[in-house]
C-alpha positions in Angstrom: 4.0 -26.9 -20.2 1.3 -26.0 -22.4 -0.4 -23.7 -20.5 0.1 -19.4 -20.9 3.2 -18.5 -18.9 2.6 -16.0 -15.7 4.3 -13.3 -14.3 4.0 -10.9 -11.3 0.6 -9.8 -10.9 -0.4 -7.3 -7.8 0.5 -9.0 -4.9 2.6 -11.5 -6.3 1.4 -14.2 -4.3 0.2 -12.8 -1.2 -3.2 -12.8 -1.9 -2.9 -16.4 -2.3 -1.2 -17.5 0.8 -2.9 -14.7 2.7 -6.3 -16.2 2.1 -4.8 -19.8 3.0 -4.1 -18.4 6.4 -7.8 -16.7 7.0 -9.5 -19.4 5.8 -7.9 -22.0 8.0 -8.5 -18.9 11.0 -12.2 -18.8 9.8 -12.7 -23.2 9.9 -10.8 -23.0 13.5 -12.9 -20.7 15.1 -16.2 -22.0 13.9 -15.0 -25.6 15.0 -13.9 -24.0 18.8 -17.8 -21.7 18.4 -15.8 -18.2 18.9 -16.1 -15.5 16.7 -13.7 -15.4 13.8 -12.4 -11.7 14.9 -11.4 -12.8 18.8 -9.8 -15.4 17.2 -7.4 -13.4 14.9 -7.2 -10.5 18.4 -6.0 -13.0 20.9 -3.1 -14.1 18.1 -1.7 -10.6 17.1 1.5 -9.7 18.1 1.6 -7.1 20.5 2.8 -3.7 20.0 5.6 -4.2 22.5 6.9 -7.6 21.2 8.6 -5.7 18.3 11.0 -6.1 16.8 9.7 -10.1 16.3 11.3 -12.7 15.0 8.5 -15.4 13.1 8.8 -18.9 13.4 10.6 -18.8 10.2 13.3 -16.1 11.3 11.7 -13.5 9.5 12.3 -9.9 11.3 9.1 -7.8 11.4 9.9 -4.3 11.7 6.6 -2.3 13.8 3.1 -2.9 14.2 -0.3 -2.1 15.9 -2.0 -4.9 14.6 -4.9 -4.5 16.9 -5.6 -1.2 16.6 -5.9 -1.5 13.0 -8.4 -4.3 13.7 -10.4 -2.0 15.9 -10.9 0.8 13.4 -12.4 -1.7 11.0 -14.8 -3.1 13.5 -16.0 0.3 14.2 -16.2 1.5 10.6 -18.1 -1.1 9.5 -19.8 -1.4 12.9 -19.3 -5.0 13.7 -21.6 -6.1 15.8 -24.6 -4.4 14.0 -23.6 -7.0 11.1 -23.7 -9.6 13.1 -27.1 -9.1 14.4 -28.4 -8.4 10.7 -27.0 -11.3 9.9 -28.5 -13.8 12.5 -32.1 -11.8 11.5 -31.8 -13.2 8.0 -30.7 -16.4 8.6 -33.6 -16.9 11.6 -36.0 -15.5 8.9 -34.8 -17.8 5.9 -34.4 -15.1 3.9 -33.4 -16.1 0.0 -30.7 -13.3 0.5 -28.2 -14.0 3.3 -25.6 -11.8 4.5 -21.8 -12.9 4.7 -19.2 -11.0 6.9 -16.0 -11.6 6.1 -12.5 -10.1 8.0 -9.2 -10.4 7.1 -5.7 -9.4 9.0 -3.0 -9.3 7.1 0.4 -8.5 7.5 3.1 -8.4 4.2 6.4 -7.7 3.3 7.7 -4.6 1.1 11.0 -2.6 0.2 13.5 -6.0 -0.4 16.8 -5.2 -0.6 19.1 -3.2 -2.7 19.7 0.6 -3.0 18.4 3.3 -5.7 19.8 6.2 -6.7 19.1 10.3 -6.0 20.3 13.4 -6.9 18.5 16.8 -6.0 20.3 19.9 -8.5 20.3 23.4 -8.1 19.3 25.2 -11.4 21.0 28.5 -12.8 17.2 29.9 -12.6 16.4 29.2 -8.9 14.9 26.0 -9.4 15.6 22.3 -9.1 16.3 19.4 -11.0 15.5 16.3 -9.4 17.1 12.9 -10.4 16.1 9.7 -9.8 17.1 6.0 -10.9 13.4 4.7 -10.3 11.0 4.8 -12.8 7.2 5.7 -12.6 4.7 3.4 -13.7 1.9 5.1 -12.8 2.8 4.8 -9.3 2.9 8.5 -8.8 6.6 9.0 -8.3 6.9 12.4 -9.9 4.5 14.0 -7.4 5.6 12.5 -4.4 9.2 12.9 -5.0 8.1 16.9 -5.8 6.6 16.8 -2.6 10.1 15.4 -1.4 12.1 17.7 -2.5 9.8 20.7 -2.1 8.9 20.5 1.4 12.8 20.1 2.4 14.0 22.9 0.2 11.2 25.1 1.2 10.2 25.8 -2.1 6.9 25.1 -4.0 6.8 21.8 -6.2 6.2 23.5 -9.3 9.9 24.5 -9.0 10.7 20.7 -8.8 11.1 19.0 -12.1 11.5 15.4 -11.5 13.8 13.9 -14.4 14.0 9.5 -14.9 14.2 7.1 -17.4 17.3 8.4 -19.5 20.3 6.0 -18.7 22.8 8.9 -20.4 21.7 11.4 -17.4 20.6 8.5 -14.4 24.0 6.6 -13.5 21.9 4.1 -11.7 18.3 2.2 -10.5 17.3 -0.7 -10.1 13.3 -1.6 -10.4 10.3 -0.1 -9.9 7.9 -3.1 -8.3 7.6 -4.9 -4.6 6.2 -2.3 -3.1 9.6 -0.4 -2.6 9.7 3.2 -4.6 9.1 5.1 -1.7 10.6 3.6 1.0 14.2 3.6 -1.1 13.8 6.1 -4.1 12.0 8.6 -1.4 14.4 8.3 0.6 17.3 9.0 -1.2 15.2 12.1 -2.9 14.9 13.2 0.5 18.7 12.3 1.9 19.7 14.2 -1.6 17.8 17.3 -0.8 18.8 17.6 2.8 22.7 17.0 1.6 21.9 19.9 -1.3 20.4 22.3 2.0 23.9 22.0 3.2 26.0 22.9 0.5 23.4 26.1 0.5 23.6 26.3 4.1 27.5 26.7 3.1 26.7 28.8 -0.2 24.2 31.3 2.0 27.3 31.8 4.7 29.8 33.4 2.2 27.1 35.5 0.8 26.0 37.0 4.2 29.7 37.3 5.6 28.1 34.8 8.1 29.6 31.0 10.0 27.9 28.5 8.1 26.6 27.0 11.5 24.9 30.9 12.0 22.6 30.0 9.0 18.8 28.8 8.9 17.1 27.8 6.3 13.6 29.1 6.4 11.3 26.2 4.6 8.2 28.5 5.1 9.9 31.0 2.2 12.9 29.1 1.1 15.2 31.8 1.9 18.5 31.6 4.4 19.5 33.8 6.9 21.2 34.7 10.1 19.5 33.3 13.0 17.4 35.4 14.5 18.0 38.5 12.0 15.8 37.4 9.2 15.0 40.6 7.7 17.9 40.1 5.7 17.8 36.8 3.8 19.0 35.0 0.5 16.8 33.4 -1.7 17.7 29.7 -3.8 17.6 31.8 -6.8 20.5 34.5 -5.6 22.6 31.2 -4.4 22.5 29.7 -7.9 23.2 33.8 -9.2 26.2 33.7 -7.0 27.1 29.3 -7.7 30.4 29.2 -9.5 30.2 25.7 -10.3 26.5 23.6 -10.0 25.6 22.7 -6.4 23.7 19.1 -6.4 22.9 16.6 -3.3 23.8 13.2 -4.4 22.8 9.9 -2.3 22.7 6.1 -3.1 19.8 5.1 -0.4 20.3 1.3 0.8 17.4 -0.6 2.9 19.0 -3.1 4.8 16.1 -5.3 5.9 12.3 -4.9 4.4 9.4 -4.1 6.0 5.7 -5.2 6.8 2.8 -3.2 6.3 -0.5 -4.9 7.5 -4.1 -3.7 8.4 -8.0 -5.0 8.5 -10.0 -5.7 5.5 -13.7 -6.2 6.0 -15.9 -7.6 2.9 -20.2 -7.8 3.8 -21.7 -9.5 0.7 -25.4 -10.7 0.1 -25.6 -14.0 -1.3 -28.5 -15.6 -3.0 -28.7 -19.1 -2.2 -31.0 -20.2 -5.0 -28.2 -18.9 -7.8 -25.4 -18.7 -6.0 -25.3 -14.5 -7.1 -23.0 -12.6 -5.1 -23.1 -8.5 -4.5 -20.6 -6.9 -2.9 -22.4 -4.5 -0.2 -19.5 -3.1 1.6 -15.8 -2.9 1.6 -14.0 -1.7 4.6 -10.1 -1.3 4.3 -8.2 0.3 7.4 -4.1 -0.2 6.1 -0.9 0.5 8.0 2.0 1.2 5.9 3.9 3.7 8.4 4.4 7.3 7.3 2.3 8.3 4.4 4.2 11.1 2.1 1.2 11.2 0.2 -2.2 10.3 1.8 -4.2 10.7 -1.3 -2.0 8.7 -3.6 -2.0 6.3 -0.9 -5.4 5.7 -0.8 -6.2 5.3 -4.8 -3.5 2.7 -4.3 -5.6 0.8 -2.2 -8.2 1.6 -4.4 -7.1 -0.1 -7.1 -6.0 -2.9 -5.1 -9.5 -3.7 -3.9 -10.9 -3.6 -7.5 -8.7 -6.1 -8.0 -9.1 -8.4 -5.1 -12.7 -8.4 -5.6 -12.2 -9.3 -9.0 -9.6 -12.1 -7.8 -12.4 -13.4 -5.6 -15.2 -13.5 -7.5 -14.7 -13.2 -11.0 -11.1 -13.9 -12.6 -9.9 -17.2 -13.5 -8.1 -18.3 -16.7 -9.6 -21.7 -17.9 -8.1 -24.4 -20.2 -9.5 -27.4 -21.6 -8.7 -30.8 -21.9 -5.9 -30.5 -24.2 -3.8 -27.3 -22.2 -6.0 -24.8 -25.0 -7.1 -21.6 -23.2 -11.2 -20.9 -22.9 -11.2 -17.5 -21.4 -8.9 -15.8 -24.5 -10.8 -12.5 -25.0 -12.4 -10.1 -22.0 -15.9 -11.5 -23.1 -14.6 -14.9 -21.7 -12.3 -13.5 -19.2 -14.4 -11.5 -16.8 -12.7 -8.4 -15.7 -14.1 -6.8 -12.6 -15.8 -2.9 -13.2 -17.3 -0.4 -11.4 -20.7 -2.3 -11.6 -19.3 -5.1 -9.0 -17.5 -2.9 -6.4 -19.3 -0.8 -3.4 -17.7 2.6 -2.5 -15.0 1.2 -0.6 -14.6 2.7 3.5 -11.2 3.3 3.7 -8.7 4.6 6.7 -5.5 4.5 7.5 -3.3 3.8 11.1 -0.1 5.1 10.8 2.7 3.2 12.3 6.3 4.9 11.1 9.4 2.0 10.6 12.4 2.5 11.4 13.9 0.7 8.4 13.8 3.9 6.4 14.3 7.6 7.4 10.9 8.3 5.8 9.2 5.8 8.4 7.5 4.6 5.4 6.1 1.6 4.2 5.1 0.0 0.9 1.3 0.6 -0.1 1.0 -0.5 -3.8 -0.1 -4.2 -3.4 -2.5 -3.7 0.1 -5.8 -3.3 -1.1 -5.2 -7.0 -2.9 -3.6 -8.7 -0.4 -6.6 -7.6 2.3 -10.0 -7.6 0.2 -9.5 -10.6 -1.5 -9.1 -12.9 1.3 -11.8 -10.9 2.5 -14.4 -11.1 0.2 -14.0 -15.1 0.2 -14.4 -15.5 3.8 -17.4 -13.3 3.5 -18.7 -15.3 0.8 -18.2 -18.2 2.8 -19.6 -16.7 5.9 -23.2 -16.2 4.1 -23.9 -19.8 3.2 -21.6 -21.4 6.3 -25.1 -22.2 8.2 -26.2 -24.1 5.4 -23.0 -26.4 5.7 -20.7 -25.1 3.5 -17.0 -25.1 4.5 -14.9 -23.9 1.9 -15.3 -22.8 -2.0 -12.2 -21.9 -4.2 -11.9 -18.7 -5.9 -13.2 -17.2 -8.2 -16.5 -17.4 -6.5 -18.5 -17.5 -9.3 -22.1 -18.0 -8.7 -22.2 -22.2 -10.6 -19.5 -22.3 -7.9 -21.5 -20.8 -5.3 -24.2 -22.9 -6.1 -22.9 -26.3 -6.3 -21.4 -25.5 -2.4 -24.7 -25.2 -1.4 -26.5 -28.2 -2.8 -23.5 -30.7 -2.2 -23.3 -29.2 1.2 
């Protein structure tokens, strides 16, 4: 081929086939006249139908599809839209409004295993190990946060070590959506195994049975139970260590699993140039237990700017003889902050059991749901005036010609 070679790009695909499926949703339910969202309700899979088995003998782990649906519809107030939107199209406005709502579920944490270790330091404080490697992902904080809330110690006595093959005896990748769900947990299988070897460590040093022992996680000390007045902190069991004390653990995932959720796009479109602005972006994702809510969300954060960008902008063009147009970011459009809204985001928590974290991949949501999203909304907006489809990127020549060969 002549053409630029690809690689894995956020979503990997899923954005793609994602808005396949809501656009064929959105053409059925205007051809049957019901609303595009009762369409998608009365086709979810039930909480209780879980685990479910697709068509395709895929295994979906956990879900409350519906309820995710529901908080979108009430964050971005649903029905309000609709009834601004039937005001501008009975008053012919040059601006119309376009709603557009996508449900998505996709699939995270493939298999394979990734390696752990949690140390105890001669100076009271930890050395966390671990095979995967942070790509600005966020991996050193959460797996502090790991670590720290097991041991009962604060994170700034976690130093999370990676990348150096001479130290790490294994890993495998950081990508698919995966880190947590397999490096977590064996960060987190590694620390409880190291709270047992203290457990053991904390018995000979208060003349105590090792099953007597409690480890307080509001202090980090161990004592008797119910005498705590006398205690022994990590630091005095690594004083006392004669050899190092470490949890080790090689976590395997046997099966992946699906996070899904809502995305809802409301653009204005301009139907004499085909200009789109992105009013609002709603997001309500479901990717089980969150370890760390806030890094959670400016994952989906970043996932939305680039769905939006996906949508409307983005598209690498060629001419007639396979040489590439769009070779320099002055050709190439990149999204920025001037397209996107302040994006409405929430999160339904739904734990799997696939992991003992009850967690979910995150990293790729925010492009797999606002992309199909902000089509369909685009869409939406000029579907009165006849137009049934138009490919991504929406660009507004695109836009345009959809209206006058509609």
């Amino acid at each position: 081929t002549t053409t630029a070679p690809v690689c894995a790009y956020r979503g990997a695909g899923r954005p793609e086939a994602t808005a396949a499926i809501e656009r064929a949703v959105d053409l059925f339910a205007a051809e049957i006249g019901m609303d595009p969202v009762e369409v998608r309700r009365i086709n979810l899979v039930p909480p209780e139908a879980f685990p479910y088995t697709t068509a395709t003998g895929t295994s979906y782990d956990c879900g409350e599809y519906e309820a995710a649906l529901d908080a979108a519809l009430e964050l971005a107030d649903y029905e309000s839209l609709r009834a601004e939107q039937q005001r501008c199209r009975d008053a012919g406005d040059r601006v119309q409004m376009g709603i557009g709502v996508c449900t998505y579920v996709e699939i995270t944490g493939f298999g394979g295993s990734e390696y752990g270790e949690v140390r105890l330091q001669p100076d009271g404080t930890v050395l966390a190990i671990t095979g995967s490697t942070p790509i600005g992902t966020g991996h050193i904080t959460t797996w502090a946060m790991l670590v720290a809330d097991r041991l009962g110690m604060p994170m700034d006595q976690v130093v999370v070590f990676h990348g150096d093959t001479d130290k790490v005896p294994s890993g495998e990748t950081t990508g698919g959506s995966r880190s947590v769900q397999l490096a977590g947990s064996a960060m987190a299988d590694a620390s409880e195994k190291l709270v047992d070897l203290a457990l053991q460590a904390a018995a000979d040093l208060l003349e105590a049975a090792p099953g007597d022992i409690v480890l307080d996680r509001e202090n980090g000390r161990f004592h008797v139970a119910g005498t705590p007045a006398v205690s022994r902190s990590w630091a005095d069991l690594a004083a006392a260590a004669s050899e190092p004390m470490a949890g080790v653990s090689d976590h395997t995932q046997v099966a992946p699993t699906f996070p899904f959720g809502t995305h809802i796009a409301v653009v204005d479109v301009d139907v004499e140039t085909g200009h789109v602005v992105v009013r609002r972006l709603i997001a309500v994702d479901d990717a089980g237990t969150l370890v760390n809510p806030l890094l959670a969300a400016g994952q989906i954060h970043g996932g939305i700017a680039q769905g939006v960008g996906q949508a409307l902008l983005e598209e690498f063009r060629y001419d007639e003889d396979g040489n590439p147009q769009t070779t320099n970011l002055a050709d190439y459009t990149a999204v920025s902050a001037m397209e996107l809204p302040s994006f409405e985001r929430s999160f339904t928590q739904t734990p799997t059991p696939r992991n003992p974290l009850g967690a979910k991949g995150i990293g790729e949501s925010g492009s797999i749901g606002s992309t199909p999203a902000v089509q369909s909304a685009v869409i939406d907006a000029v579907s009165h005036l006849g137009v049934r489809n138009i490919d991504m990127p929406l660009t507004p020549e695109k836009v345009w010609r959809a209206i006058r060969d509609a």
